[in-house]
C-alpha positions as CSV (number, residue, x, y, z in Angstrom):
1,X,8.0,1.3,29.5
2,X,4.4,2.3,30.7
3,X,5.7,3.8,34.2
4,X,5.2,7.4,33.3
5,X,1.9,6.6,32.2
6,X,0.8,5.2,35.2
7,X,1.9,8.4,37.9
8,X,-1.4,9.4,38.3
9,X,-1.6,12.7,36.1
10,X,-4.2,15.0,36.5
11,X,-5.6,18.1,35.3
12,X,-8.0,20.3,37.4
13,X,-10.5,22.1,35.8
14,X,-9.7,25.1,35.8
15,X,-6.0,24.9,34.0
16,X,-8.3,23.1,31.5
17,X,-10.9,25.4,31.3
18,X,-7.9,28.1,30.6
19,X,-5.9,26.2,28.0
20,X,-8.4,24.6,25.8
21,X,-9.6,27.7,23.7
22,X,-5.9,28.8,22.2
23,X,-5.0,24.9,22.0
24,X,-8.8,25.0,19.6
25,X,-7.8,28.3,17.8
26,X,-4.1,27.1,17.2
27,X,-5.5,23.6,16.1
28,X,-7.5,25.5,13.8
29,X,-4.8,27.5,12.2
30,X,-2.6,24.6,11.8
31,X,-5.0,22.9,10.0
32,X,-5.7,25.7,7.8
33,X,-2.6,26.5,6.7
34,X,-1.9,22.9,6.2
35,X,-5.1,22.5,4.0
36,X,-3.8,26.0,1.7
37,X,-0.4,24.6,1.4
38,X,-1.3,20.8,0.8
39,X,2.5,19.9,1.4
40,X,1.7,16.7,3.0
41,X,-0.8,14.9,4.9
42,X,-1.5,13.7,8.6
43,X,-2.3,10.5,9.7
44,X,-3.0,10.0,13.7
45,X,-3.4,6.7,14.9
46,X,-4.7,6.2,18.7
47,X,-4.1,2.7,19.8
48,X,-3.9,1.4,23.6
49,X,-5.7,-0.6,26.7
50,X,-9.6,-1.1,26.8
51,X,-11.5,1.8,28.7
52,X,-8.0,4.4,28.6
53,X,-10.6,6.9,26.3
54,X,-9.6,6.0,22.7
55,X,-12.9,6.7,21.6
56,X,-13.5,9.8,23.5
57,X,-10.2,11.0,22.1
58,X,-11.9,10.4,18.8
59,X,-15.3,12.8,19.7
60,X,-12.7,15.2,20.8
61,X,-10.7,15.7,17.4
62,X,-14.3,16.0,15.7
63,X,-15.2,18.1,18.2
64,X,-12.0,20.3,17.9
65,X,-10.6,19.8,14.2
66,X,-12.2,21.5,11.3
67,X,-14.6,19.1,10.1
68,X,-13.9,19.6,6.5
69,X,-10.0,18.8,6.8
70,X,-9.7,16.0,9.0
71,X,-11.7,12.0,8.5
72,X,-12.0,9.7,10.9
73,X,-12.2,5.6,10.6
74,X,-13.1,3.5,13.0
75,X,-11.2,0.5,11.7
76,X,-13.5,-2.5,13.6
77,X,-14.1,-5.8,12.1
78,X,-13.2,-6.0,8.5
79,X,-16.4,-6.4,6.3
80,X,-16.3,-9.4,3.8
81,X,-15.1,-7.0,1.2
82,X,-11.7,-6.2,3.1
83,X,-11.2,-9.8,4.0
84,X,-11.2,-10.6,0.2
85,X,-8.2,-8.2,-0.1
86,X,-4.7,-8.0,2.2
87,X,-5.1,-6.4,5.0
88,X,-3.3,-3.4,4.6
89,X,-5.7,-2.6,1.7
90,X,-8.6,-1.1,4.0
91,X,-6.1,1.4,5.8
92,X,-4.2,2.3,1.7
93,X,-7.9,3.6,0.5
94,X,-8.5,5.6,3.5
95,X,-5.2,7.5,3.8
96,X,-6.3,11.3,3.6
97,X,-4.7,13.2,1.0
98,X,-2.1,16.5,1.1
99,X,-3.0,18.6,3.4
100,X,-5.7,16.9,5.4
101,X,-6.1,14.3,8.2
102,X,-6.9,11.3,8.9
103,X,-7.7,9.4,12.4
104,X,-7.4,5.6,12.9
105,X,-9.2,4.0,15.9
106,X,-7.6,1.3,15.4
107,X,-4.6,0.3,12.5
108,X,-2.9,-1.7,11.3
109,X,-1.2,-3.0,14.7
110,X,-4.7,-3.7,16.1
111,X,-5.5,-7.2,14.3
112,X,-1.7,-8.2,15.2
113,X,-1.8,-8.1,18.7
114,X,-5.6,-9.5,19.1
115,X,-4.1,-12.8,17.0
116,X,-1.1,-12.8,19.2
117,X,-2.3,-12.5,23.2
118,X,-5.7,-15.0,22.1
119,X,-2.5,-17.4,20.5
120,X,-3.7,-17.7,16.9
121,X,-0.2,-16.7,15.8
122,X,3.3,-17.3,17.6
123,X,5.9,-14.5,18.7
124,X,7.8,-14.8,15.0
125,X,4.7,-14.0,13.1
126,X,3.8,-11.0,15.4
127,X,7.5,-9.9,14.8
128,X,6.9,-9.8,11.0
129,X,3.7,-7.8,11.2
130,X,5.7,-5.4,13.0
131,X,8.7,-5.3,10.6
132,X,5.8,-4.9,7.5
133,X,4.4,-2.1,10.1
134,X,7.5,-0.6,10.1
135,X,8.0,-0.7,6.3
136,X,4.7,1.3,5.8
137,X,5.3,3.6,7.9
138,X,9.1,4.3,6.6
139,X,7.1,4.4,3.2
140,X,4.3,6.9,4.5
141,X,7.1,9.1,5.8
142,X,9.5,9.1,3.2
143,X,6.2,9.9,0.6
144,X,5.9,12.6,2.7
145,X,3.5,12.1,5.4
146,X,3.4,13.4,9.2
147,X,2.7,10.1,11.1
148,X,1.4,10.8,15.0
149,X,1.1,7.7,16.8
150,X,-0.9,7.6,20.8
151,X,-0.6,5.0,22.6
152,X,-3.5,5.3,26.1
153,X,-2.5,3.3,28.9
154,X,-4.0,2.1,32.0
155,X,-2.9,0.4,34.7
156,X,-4.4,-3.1,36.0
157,X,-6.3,-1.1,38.9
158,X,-7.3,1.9,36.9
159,X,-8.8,-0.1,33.9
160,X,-10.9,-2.2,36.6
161,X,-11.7,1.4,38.4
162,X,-12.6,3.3,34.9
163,X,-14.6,0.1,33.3
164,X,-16.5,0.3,36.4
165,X,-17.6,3.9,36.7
166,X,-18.7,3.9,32.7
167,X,-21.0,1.4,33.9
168,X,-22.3,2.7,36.5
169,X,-23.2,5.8,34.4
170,X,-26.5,5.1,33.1
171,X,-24.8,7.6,30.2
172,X,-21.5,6.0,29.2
173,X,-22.6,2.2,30.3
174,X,-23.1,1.2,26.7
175,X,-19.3,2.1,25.8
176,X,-18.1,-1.1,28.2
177,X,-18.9,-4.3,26.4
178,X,-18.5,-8.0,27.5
179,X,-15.4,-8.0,25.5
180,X,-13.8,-5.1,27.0
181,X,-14.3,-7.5,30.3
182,X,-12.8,-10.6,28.3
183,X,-9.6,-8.3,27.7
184,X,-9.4,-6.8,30.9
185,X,-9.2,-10.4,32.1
186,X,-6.3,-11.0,30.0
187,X,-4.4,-7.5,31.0
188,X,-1.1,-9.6,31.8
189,X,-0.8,-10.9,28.0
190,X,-1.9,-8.1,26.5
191,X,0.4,-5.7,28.6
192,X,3.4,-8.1,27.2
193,X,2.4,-7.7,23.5
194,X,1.6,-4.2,23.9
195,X,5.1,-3.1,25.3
196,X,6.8,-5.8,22.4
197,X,4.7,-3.6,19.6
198,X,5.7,-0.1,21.0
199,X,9.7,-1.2,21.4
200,X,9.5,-2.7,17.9
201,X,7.9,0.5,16.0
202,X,8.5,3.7,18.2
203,X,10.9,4.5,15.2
204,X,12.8,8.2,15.0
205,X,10.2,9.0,11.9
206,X,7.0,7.4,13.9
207,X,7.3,7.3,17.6
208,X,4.4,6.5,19.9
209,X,3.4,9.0,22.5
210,X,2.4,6.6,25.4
211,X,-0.3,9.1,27.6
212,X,-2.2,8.0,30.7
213,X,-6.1,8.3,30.3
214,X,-7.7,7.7,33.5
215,X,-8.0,11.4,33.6
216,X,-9.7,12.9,30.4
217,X,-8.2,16.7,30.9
218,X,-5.2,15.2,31.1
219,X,-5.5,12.8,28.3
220,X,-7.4,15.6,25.7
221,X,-4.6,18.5,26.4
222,X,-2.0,16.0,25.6
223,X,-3.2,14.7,22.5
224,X,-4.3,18.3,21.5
225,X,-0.7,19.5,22.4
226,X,0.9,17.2,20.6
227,X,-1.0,17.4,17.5
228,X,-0.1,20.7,17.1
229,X,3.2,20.7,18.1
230,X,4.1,18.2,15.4
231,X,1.8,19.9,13.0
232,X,3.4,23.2,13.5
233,X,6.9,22.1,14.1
234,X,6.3,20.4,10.6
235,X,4.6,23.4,8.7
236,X,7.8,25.8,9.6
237,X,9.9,23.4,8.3
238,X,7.6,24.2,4.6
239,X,6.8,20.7,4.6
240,X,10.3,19.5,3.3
241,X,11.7,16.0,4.1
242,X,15.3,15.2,3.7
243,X,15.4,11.5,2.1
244,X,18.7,9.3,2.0
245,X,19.4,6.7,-0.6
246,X,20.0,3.5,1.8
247,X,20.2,1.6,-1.2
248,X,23.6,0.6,-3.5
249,X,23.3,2.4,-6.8
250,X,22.7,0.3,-9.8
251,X,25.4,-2.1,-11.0
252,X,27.3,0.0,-14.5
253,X,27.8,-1.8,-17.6
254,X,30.9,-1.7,-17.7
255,X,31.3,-4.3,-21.0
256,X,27.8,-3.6,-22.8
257,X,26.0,-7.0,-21.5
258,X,22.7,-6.6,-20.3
259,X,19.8,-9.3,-19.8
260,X,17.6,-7.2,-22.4
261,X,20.6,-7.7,-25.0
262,X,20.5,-11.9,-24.3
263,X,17.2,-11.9,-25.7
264,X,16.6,-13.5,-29.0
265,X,13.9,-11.2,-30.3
266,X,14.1,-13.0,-34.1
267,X,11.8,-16.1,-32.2
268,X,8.8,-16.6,-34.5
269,X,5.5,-18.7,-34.5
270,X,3.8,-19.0,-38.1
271,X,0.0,-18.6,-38.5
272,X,-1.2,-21.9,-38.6
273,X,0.3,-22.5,-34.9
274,X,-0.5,-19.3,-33.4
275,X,-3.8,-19.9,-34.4
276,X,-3.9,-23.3,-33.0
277,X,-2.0,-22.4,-29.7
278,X,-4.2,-19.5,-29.2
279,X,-7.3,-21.5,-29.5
280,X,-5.5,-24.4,-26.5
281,X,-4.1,-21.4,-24.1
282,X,-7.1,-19.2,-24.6
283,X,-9.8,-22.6,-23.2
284,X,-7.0,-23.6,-20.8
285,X,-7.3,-20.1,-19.0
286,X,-11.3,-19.8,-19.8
287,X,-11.2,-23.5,-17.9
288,X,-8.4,-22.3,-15.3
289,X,-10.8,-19.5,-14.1
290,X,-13.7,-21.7,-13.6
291,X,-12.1,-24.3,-11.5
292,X,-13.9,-24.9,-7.9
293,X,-10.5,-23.7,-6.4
294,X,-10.3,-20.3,-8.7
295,X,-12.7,-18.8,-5.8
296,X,-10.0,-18.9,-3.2
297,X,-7.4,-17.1,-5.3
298,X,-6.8,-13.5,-7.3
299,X,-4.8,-12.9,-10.4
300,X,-3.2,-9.9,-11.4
301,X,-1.3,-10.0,-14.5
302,X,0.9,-6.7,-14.6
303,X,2.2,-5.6,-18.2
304,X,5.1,-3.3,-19.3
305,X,6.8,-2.7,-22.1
306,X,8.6,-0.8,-24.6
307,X,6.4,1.6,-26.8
308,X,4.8,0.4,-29.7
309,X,5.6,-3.8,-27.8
310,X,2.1,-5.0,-28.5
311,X,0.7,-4.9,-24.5
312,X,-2.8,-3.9,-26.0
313,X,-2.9,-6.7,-28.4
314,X,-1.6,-9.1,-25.5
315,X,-4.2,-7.8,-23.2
316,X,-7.3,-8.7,-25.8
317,X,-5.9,-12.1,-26.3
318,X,-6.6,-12.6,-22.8
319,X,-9.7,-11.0,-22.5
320,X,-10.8,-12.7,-25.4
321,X,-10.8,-15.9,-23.5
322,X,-12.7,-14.7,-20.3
323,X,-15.6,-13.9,-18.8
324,X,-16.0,-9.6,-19.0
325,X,-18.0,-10.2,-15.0
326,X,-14.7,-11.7,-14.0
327,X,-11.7,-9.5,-15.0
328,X,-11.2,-5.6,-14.9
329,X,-8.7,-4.0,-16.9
330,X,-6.7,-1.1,-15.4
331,X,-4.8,1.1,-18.1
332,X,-2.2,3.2,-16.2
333,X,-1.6,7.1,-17.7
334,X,-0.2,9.8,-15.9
335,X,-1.4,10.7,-12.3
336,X,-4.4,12.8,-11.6
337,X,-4.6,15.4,-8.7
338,X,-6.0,13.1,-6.6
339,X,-3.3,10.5,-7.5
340,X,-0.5,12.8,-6.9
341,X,-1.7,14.2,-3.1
342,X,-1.5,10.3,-2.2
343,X,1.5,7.6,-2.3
344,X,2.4,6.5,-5.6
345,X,1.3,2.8,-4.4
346,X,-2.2,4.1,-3.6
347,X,-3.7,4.4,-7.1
348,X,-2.6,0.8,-7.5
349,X,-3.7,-0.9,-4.3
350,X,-7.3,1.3,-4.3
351,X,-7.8,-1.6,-7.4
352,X,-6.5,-4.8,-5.8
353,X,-9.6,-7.0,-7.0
354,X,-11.8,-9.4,-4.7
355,X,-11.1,-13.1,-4.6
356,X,-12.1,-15.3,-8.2
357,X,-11.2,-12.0,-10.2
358,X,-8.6,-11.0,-12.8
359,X,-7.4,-7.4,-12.5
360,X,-4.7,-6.5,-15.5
361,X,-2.7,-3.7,-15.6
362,X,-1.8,-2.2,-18.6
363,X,1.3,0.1,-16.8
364,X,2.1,-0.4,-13.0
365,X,3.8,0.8,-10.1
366,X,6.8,0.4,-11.9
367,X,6.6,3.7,-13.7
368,X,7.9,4.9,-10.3
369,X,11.4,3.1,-11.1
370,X,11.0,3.4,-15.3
371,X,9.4,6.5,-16.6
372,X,9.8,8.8,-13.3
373,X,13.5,8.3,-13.1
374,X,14.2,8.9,-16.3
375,X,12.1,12.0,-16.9
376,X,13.6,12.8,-13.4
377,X,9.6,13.1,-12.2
378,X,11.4,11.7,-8.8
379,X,14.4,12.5,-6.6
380,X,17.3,9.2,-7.0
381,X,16.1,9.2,-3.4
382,X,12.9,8.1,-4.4
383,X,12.8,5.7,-7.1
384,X,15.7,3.6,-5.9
385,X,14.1,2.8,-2.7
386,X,11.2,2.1,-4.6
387,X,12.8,-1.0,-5.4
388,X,12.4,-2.5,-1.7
389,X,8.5,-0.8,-1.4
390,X,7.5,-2.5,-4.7
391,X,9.0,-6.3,-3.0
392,X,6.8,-5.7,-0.2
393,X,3.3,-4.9,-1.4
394,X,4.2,-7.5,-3.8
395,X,5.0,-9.9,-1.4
396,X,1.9,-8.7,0.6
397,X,-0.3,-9.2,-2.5
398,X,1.1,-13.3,-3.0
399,X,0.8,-13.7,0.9
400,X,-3.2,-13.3,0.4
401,X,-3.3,-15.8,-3.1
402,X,-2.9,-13.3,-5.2
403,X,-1.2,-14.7,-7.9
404,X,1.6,-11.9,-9.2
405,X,2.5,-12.2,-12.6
406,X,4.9,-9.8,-14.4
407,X,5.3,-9.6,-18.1
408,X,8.4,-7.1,-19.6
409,X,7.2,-6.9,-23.5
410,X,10.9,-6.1,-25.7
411,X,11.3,-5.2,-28.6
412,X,14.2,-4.0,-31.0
413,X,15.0,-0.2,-31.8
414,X,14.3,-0.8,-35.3
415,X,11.5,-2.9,-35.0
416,X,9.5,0.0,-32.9
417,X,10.6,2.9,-35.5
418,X,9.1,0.0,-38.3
419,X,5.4,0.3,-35.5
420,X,5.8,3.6,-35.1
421,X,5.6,4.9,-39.3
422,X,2.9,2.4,-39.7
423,X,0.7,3.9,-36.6
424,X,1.2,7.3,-38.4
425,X,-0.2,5.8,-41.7
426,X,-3.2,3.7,-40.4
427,X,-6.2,6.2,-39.3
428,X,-7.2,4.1,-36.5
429,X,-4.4,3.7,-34.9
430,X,-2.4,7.2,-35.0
431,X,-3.9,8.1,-31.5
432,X,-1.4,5.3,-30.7
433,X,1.5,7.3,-31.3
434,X,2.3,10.5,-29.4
435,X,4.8,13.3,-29.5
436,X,6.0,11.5,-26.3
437,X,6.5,8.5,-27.9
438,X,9.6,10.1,-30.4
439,X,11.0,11.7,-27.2
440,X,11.4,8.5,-25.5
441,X,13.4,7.0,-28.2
442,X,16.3,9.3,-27.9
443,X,16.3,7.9,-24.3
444,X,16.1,4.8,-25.3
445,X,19.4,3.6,-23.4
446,X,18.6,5.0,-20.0
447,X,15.9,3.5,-20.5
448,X,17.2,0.0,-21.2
449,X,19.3,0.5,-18.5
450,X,16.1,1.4,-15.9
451,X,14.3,-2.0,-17.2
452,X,17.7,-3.9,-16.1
453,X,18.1,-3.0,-13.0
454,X,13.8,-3.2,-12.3
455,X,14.5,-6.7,-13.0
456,X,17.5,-7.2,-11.1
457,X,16.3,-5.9,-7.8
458,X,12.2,-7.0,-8.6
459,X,12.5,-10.4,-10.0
460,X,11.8,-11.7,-6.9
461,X,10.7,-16.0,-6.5
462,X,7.2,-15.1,-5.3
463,X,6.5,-12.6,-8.3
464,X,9.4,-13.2,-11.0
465,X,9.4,-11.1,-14.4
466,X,8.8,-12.7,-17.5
467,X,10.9,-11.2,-20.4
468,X,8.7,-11.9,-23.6
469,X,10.8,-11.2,-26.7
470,X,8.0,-9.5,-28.4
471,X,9.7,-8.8,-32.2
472,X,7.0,-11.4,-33.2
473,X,3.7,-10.6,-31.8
474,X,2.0,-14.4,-32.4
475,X,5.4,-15.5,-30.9
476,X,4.7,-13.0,-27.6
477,X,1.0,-13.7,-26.9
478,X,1.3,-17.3,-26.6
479,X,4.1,-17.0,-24.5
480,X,2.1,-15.1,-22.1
481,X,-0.7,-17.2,-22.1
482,X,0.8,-20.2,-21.6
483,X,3.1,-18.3,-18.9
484,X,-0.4,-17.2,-17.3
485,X,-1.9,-20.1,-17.5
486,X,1.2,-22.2,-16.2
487,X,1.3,-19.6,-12.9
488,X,-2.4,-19.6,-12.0
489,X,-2.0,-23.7,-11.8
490,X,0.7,-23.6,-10.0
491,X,-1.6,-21.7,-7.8
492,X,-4.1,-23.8,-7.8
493,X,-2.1,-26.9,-6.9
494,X,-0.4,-25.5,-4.5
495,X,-3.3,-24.2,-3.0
496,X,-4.8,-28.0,-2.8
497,X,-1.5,-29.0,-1.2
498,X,-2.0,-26.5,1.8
499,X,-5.3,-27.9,2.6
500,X,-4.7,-31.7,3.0
């Protein structure tokens, strides 16, 4: 795999004194135009062996790229913040927007191979990294993004040779560190891991370019070259992606029987016992959250719903039990410019909260497979492979105890037009009820339909939906409390279970 990177190329300097200045002007242009059309955005990765020139191939882009459209990240030892949060977080909140770019020394392959060739994880766990790699990257593309992937290689001999002379410079000796010696000790493993990774994710939409970089000429005109290249083979095409639904489509009702229609939404709780079940779910969760083992764990409660289903008054109800240091709540409109030059998971994993908190949405991600397929804000393309993307940062998010928990709020046609007259009559609450509001009610079927299949293909075991029939608000706020309560101490005990 690496024997074309490993031929000796070389450069002399004065084919690279010739070609650099159109490859800068060109570079420049490119970027330019990509910036004025913001059609999508660029993220670089440069990955590879210890002393091949990743960090000089770094200097270079800054040196060569147009400051204002282009970010680099060197993506080192994750801070204590990051380690509260999945990994992938710290790489989602620094993906550069339409029509810019970003630079990752370092991604999300980096931490991967370090755990496999030092043997804290085994081959199958290295394998799933890969396939969740994969998955992002799939995602990235299909939202629209140019992905260009370098892979520097050195051979055995030539690392030893190159970590030699940048020590011997009295300029470049502080870029070769005991670790880079450590590594270079362990080239055999690494080389093994390194050619698994590339086989596994050199995909058709993300393919690494594997380049030699013993000889810096060489290694900058390649890089530079094929930056632009993709850039500009990209920007003729007007930023346009072709995207194919992998997915089945939706089963049809076909004899009117839906899991929304099995609901019995005539399920009431009289005063008395809301008020007394409030006050026992409401100190169970207060108590939940200040457990010794709450610090260890996350909690984000997600609500949907139709309009007018009581999430608000849900919400308060948990609120009203907590600690304001301790929980954030998140209400979801519609995206804002910045929102919408990003993935539509970005807005949502930019608030994953830090361990011992309670983040609650008030909308979700889900509006990608609700409201934007049945305003038609999204192609069919889009929302129905949503479905698979929402399982996976989901599953990300309960692989780092976060606990997931999902709460569909349904009510009746006529019991929302009943909500609706009276938020038109009561002062304080007629900025409830929006012109948007009526117009959703004539869709009110493909919309029942959307919720169906959401919970058909999202319901997973790690993050299952709760459907609360929500007719009866007492009767739908105790059922999420006690649902919320029962998931966090499953948590909990679970989480004791794992450390004897």
């Amino acid at each position: 795999m690496f024997e074309s990177a490993e031929l000796g190329h070389k450069i002399d300097k004065e084919t690279y004194e010739k070609e650099v200045p159109p490859l800068r002007e060109a570079l420049l242009e490119a970027q330019l135009e990509l910036y004025k059309l913001a059609k999508f955005p660029v993220i670089i990765l440069i990955g590879g062996v210890d002393g091949a020139g990743r960090g000089e191939t770094i200097n270079l882009l800054n040196e060569w790229m147009d400051p204002r459209f282009v970010q680099c990240h060197g993506m080192g030892e994750p801070s204590d913040e990051e380690l509260d949060r999945p990994m992938m977080w710290r790489f989602w909140r620094e993906l550069p927007p339409k029509g810019k770019t970003g630079v990752f020394l370092g991604s999300w392959y980096t931490w991967p191979i370090l755990n496999r060739v030092s043997g804290i994880t085994k081959t199958a766990e290295l394998d799933q990294s890969l396939e969740r790699a994969k998955r992002l990257e799939t995602m990235l593309v299909e939202e629209g993004a140019l992905i260009i992937k370098f892979w520097m290689h050195l051979s055995r001999e030539k690392q030893e040779k190159r970590l030699k002379l940048l020590e011997k410079d009295p300029k470049t000796r502080w870029r070769v560190s005991d670790r880079d010696w450590e590594h270079y000790k362990l080239y055999d493993k690494f080389s093994i891991v390194h050619e698994s990774v590339i086989r596994h994710t050199s995909t058709a939409e993300a393919p690494w370019t594997i380049v030699e970089g013993y000889d810096a000429r060489y290694r900058s005109l390649t890089v530079g070259k094929v930056i632009l290249n993709a850039i500009r083979k990209r920007l003729d095409e007007a930023g346009s992606k072709v995207s194919e639904v992998s997915a089945p489509p939706p089963l049809p009702s076909i004899d009117n029987l839906d899991i929304l229609k099995m609901l019995d939404l005539s399920q009431k709780l009289d005063k008395r016992r809301y008020q007394s079940e409030l006050e026992k779910y409401q100190g169970k969760l207060a108590l939940l959250m200040r457990s010794p083992k709450f610090k260890d764990i996350t909690v984000i409660a997600m609500f949907e719903g139709n309009d007018a289903a009581g999430k608000g008054g849900a919400i308060r109800r948990i609120t009203g039990a907590l600690d304001a240091r301790y929980y954030t709540v998140i209400p979801v409109a519609a995206p804002t410019e910045e929102e919408r030059a990003q993935p539509y998971l970005w807005r949502f994993w930019r608030h994953i909260p830090r361990r011992a908190r309670l983040s609650i949405f008030d909308r979700s991600w889900y509006g990608r497979v609700l409201v934007e397929r049945v305003e038609g804000f999204c192609t069919k393309a889009d929302w129905m492979r949503a479905y698979g993307e929402i399982n996976d940062f989901e599953a990300q998010l309960v692989r780092h105890n976060i606990v997931v928990s999902k709460f569909w709020l349904s009510i009746s046609r006529d019991e929302q037009l009943a909500r609706f007259k009276e938020r038109e009559k009561i002062g304080f609450k007629r900025f409830k009820i929006t012109e948007e509001d009526w117009r959703n009610r004539e869709k009110w079927e493909e919309y029942e339909h959307a919720v169906c299949d959401m919970v058909d293909r999202t319901s997973t075991e790690i993050a299952p939906w709760t459907l609360v029939e929500a007719n009866d608000k007492n009767f739908a706020r105790i059922k999420i409390l006690k649902t919320l309560c029962r998931q966090i101490e499953a948590a909990l005990v679970n989480l004791g279970n794992r450390k004897k």
